[in-house]
N, C-alpha and C positions, 0 to 999 in steps of 0.2 A: 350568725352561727357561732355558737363556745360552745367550748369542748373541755373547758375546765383546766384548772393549774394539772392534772394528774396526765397531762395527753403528751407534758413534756418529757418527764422522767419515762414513762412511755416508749415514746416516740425513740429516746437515748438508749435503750435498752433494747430494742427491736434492732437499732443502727447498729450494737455492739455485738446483736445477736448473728446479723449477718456478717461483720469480721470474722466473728469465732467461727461460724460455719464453715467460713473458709480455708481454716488453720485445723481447727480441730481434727483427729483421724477419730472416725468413728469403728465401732467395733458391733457388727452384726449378730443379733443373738443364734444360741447355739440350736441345731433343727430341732422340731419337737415332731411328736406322736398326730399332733395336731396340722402343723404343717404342711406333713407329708399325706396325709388326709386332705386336707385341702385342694392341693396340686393335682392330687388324681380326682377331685371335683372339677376338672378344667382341661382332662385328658379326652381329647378326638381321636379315635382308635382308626388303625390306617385304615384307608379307603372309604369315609366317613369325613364329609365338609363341614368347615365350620359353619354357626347361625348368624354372623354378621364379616361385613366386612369393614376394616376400621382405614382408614387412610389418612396418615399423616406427613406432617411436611419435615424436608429433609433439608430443614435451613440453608449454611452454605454449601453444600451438595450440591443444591440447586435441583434435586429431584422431591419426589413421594412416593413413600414406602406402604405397602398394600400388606397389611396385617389381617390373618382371619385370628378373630374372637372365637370361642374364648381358650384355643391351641396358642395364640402369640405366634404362632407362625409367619415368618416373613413369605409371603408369596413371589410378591413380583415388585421390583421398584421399578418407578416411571419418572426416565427423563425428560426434564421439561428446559430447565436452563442452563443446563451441562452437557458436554458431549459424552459420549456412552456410548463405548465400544462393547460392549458386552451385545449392547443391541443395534449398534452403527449408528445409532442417532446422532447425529452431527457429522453423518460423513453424507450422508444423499443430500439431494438440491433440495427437498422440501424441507427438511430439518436444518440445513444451513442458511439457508434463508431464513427460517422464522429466527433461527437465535441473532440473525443480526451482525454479525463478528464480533460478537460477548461470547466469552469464553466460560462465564462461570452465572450465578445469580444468588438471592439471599431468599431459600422459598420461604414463606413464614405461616401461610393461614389457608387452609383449605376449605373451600365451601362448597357443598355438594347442591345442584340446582333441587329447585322445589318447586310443586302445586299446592296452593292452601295450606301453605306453610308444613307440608308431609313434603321428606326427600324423596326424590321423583327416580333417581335411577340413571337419568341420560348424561350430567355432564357434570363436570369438578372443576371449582373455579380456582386460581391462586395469583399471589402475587411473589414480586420480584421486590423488595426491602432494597438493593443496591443501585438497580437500573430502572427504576420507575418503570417497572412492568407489570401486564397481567398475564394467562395462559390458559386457555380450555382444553381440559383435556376430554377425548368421547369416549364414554366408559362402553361403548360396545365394543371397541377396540382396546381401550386402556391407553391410547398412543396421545400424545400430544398434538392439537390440531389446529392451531392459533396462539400466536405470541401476541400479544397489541405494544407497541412502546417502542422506544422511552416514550412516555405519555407525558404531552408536557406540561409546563406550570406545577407538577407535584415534584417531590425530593423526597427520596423513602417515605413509600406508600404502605407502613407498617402496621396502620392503623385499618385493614382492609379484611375482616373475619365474616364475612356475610354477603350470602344476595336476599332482594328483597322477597318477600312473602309468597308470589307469583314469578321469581328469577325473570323481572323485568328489567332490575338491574346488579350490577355487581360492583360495590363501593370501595371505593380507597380514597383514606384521609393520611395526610404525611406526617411520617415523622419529623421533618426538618422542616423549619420555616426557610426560606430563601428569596431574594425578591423575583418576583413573577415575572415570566418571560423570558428568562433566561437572563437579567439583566447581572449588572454588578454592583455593588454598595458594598462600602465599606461597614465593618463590624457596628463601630459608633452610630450608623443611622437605621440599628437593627428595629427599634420599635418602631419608626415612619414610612420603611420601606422595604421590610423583610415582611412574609404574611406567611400562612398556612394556607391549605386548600382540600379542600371536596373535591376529587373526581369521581365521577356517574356514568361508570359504562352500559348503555342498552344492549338487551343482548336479542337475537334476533331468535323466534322460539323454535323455529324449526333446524336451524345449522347450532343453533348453541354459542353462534360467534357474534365480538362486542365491536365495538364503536365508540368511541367518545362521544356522548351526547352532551353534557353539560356540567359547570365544574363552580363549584361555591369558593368565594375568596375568605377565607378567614384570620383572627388575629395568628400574631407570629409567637404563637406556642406547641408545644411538641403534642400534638395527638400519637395516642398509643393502642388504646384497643377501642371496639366498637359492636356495636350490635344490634339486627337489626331489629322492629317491634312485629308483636306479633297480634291477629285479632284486633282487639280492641284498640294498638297500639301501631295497627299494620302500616298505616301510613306515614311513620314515623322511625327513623335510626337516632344512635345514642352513642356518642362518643367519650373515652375518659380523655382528659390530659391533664400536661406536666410544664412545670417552668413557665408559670403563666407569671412569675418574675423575670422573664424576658431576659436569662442571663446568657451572657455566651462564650461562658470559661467557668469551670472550676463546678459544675451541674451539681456535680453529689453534696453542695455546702449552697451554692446560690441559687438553685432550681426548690430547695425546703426551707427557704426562709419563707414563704407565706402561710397563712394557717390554713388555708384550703386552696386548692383548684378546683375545678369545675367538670360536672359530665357539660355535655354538649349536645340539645336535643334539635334534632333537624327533620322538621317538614319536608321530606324529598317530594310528596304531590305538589308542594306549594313552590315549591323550586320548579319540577316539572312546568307548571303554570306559569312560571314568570319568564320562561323561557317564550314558553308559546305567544306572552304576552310583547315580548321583545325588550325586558326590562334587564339587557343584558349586555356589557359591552367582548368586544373579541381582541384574545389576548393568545398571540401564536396558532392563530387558526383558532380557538376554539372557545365558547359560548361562555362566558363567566358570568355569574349574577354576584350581587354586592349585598348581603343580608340586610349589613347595616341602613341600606337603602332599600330594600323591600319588605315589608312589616309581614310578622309572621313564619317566617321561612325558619330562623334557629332561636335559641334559648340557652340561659347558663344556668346549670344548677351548684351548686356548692358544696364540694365533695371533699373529705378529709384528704390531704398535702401529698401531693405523689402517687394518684390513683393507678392501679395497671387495669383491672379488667371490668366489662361493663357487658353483665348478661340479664335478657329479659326473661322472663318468665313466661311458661308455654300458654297460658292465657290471657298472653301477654299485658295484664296487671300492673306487677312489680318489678322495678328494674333496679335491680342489685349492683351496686360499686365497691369496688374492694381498693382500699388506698392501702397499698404495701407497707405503708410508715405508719400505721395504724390497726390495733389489735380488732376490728371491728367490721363487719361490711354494712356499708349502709343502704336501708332498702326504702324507695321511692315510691308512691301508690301516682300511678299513673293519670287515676281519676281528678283524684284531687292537683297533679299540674295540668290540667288539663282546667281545671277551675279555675285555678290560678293564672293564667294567662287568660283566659276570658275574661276576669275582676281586671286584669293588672297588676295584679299583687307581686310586686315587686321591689326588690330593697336597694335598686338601682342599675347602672347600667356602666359596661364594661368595655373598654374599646367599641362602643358602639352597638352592644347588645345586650339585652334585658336583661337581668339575675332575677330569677323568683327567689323568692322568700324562700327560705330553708325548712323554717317550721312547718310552712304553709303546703311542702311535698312529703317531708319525710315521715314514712310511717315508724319506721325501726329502726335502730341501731344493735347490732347481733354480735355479742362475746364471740367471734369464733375460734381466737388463738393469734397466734405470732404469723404474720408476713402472708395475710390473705391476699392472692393473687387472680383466682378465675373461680365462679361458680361454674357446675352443670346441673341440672335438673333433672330428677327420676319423676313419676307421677306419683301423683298423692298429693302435692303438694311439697316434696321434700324436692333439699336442695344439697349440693355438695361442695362443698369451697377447698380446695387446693391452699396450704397453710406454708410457705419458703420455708422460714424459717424455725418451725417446727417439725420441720419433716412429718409432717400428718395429713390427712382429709379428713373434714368437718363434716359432720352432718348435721342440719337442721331441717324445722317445718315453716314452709310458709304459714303467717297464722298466725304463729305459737312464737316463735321469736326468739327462738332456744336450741342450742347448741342439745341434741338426743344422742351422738357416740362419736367417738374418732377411732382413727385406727392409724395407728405408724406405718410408715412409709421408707423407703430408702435411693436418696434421699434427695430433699428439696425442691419437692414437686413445684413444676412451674402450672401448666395447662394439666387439662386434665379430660376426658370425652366419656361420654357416657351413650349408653345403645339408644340411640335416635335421638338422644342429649340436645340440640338444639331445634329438633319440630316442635308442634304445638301437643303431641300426643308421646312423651319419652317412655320406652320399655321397661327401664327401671333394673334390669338383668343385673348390666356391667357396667362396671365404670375403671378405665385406665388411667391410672398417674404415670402423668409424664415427666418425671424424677429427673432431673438435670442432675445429678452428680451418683455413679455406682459405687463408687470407691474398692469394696469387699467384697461386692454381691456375687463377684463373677472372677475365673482365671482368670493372673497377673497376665495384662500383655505390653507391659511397660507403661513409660508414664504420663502416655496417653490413652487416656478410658473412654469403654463408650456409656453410652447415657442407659438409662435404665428404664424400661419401664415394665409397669407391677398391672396385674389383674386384682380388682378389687369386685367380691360377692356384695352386693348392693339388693339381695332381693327378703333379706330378713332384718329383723329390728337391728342384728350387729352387722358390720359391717367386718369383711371377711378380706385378707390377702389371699388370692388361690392359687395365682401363678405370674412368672415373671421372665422378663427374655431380654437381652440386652439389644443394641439399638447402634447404628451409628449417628452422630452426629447431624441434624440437632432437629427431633421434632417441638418444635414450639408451639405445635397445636393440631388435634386432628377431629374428622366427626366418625362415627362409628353408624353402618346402614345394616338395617335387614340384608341378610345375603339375597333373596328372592326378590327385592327389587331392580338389582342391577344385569339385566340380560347380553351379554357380550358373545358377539359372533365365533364362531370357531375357525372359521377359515373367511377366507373374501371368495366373493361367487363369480364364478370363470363369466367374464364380461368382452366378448370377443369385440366389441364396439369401445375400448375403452382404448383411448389414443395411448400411440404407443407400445400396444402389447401385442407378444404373438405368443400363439399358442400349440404350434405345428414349426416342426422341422426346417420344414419347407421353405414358410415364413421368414426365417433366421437368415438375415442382412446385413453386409458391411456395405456405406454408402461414403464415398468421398464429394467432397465440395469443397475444394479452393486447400486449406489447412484443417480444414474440419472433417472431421473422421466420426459417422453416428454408425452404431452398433445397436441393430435389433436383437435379442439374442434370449434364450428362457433356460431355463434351471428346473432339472427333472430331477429323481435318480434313476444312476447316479452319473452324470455328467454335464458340461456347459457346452450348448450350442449358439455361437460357433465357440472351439476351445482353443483357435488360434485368432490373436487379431493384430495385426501386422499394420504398423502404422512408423510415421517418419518424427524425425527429433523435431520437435517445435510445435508437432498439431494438436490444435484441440478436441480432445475425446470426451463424447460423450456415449455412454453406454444405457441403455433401457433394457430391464432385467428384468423377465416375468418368470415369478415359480409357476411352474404347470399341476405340481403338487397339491392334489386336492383334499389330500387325506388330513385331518385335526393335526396339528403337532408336526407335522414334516418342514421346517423353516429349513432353508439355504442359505448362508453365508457369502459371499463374493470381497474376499478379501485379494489385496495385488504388492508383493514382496515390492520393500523399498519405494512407496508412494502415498505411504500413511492412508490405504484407502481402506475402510472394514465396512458394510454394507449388510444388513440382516433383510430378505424379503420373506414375508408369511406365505403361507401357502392360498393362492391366487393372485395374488399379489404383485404390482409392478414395480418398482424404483427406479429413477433416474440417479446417474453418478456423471460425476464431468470434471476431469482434470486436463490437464498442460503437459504431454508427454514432453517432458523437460531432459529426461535423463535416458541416453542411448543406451541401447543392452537388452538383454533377454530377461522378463523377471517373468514366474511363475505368477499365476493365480487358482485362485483356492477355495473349496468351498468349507467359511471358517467356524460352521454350524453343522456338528452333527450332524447327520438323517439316515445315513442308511449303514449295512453290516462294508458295503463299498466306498464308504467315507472317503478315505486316503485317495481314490483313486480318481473322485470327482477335483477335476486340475486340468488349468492352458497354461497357454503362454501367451505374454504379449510381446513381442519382438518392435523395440524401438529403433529402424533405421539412422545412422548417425549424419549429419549432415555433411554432405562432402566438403 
């Protein structure tokens, strides 16, 4: 592959472009007539829902934030690997348990489960970038309902934006190479015995919940983004990466001395298969296959120096690479590497795996502009690329191979989602930039900002800003659904067989056993039965809390002065809580959720006897 003397001065100018970016203040233009026309093209008038629902990841948060299109309204954010007193998540036993004793997580890449490559409605997949984790969340609830990890053999699993076509699995490739198994190696023996890895979690279709099923050993380079194929390309995902210079100091100089990297095409059926085949050795509990020893499984393509993002195209064709350090995205015709590994047509072979020929995939190289980062897809054929360091979104046509409009942004869009943006059939409506930097856009609240993101009109030849809502910290990526796919329960259905619960007065028991003190007890309005629970210094209490509350919207809170305890149950709803009555004295408890005009008055006590 050349790319000609012009890729260097290039390439220096893209790098100084992202300095200035960073220094530069920019200065927002002043509103226009058009504008403000815009924005009320994007107004949901009260008591009228929006047409999709957009969910994005709330980086180190560790949650996702639930945005309706095209109001930008923040709905609801969903704790996943944060605790979250707003909603007690991390104070009951089920939520403290999934997080593990991690306090925080890095979410980076939401993927919404599918049929036939159509978003199906039932579950949201994500990962943890910090602690080698995944999490399903069940959109009929919106709640967090499985943590899987640390999953082992990977090291930031940043590389994890998709499940497969039929959500038979949900992928994470690492960002860190590290040697497998948890072992230790010195930095110096990083190219022999540091690697990368493929984890493959199965997910199970009717709970939604995963599994480690099987996990690829790869070279010791930085995988970054991925994606998975679609149709023609179903049984296949695509990965970009970085530093395949194998450096390990000084990234931003010794990670771009090559003239390219490589996407990464992987066979997961054929991985599947060599599983079952038993061509697989086990490393920490769990199934690894060795590419380089199983013919077929992956592939390198040749992708301009410092690739970020790698998206296929909805029929699934063209698979599009966006190398940051290059003005350019390059687009792949699937058919033709699909020949090409059949021929062999190969220009050699790389730690152990094939490189096809360059010529022999690439249909196009596409002008987009400065610091292409992520395509999304509208239908027609058109495609949208996210520009860093232009602050813009491109628009082009598959096809045609030509840049047809941009539109300024503010500012330095990373990701970017579009209304059903990664199925095989996208709506074309809307498309959101997810702007890493606001600077102006919004009131000064010191000199920490939040991030920005813009509504862009995506349904006429120009492409439109219509509206825009600031954000906190940090979506890196989201997908955007029809609102009438996602069906979520209103309440939980009074289940008198459901261990644990009572649902009558009567019912409501204090039970001693040795130091252990359980508490059956339920939450009406407006009060807790029982509202006194008298217990001695040193036992262990556990309390099971049912709201009897059946009406939509009446949640109950159970918070307990000085024991760091806050607990939110819905209405039918049960929760277990369990602490160490540690500290003798009388503290009040509270119900720390709204519900009725009798708020203030729903309150016990817990009376700690002190030890003689």
């Amino acid at each position: 592959m050349k790319l000609g003397k012009w890729y260097v001065p290039v390439a220096l100018g893209v790098i100084l472009g992202l300095v200035a970016g960073s220094i530069v203040s920019y200065v927002s233009p002043a509103p226009t007539t058009e504008g403000e026309q815009a924005v009320s093209g994007a107004f949901v008038p009260p008591g009228k829902k929006d047409e999709y629902y957009m969910f994005a990841s709330g980086g180190h948060s560790g949650q996702v934030y639930v945005i309706g299109i095209p109001s930008m309204r923040r709905i609801r954010t969903i704790p996943v690997f944060s605790r979250d007193s707003a909603t007690g998540y991390g104070w009951d036993e089920e939520s403290k348990k999934m997080l593990g004793g991690y306090t925080w997580g890095d979410l980076h890449h939401p993927a919404l489960s599918e049929t036939d490559g159509e978003y199906d409605g039932r579950f949201l997949y994500v990962n943890d970038n910090a602690n080698n984790r995944a999490a399903m969340i069940d959109l009929k609830t919106f709640t967090t309902k499985q943590i899987l990890g640390p999953i082992p053999n990977i090291m930031g699993p940043h590389s994890a934006a998709f499940v497969t076509p039929n959500t038979e699995y949900f992928m994470m490739a690492t960002r860190f190479s590290v040697p497998m198994g948890g072992k230790y190696a010195p930095l110096d023996k990083y190219s022999k015995e540091y690697h990368g890895a493929l984890s493959a979690q199965k997910i199970d279709q009717k709970t939604g919940k995963m599994k480690v099923a099987w996990q690829l050993k790869l070279p010791p380079w930085n995988y970054d983004l991925s994606d998975a194929g679609k149709k023609i390309s179903g049984d296949w995902a695509f990965f970009t990466t970085y530093n395949t210079e194998e450096a390990t100091e000084l990234l931003e100089i010794n990670a771009s001395a090559n003239e390219t990297d490589y996407l990464v095409a992987i066979n997961w059926k054929k991985a599947e298969q060599a599983v079952k085949d038993k061509k697989f050795e086990v490393i920490n509990g769990v199934k690894v296959v060795d590419p380089t020893k199983v013919k077929g499984i992956a592939y390198l393509i040749p992708l301009p120096k410092s690739p970020h993002g790698v998206d296929v195209s909805p029929d699934g064709r063209w698979i599009v690479g966006s190398g940051k350090l290059d003005p350019t995205v390059t687009v792949y015709d699937f058919k033709k590497f699909i020949k090409a590994i059949e021929k062999e047509d190969f220009s050699g072979t790389k730690k152990g795996l094939p490189v096809v020929n360059f010529e022999s995939v690439k249909e196009a190289t596409v002008k987009v502009g400065l610091g292409p980062l992520h395509t999304q897809f509208g239908p027609d054929g058109y495609a949208y690329t996210t520009l860093f360091v232009e602050s813009a979104v491109a628009k082009w046509k598959l096809g045609e191979w030509k840049v047809l409009d941009k539109v300024t942004v503010h500012y330095s869009p990373g990701h970017s989602s579009a209304a059903e943006g990664d199925t095989v059939s996208p709506d074309g409506k809307y498309l959101v930039a997810l702007n890493k930097l606001s600077k102006d856009r919004h009131l000064s609240v010191g000199p920490s900002h939040p991030e920005n993101m813009q509504l862009i009109d995506i349904s006429g030849d120009k492409m439109k800003v219509i509206n825009e809502a600031p954000i906190d910290p940090e979506p890196h990526y989201a997908q955007m659904v029809k609102a009438d796919k996602i069906k979520p329960i209103l309440k939980y259905e009074k289940d008198e067989k459901r261990p644990h619960s009572v649902w009558k007065k009567e019912d409501v028991r204090i039970e001693r056993e040795g130091n252990h003190v359980t508490v059956h007890g339920l939450a009406v309005r407006t009060r807790f039965y029982p509202d006194k629970i008298e217990v001695n210094e040193g036992d262990k209490v556990t309390i099971y809390l049912t709201n009897i509350d059946l009406d939509q919207d009446i949640t109950h809170g159970f918070a307990i002065n000085l024991y760091d305890i806050d607990v939110e149950v819905q209405p039918g709803e049960t929760k277990k809580i369990e602490f160490v009555a540690d500290k003798p004295g009388v503290y009040p408890f509270y119900c720390s959720n709204f519900c009725s005009a009798l708020h203030q008055e729903m309150q016990g006590y817990l009376l700690v006897k002190p030890k003689k």
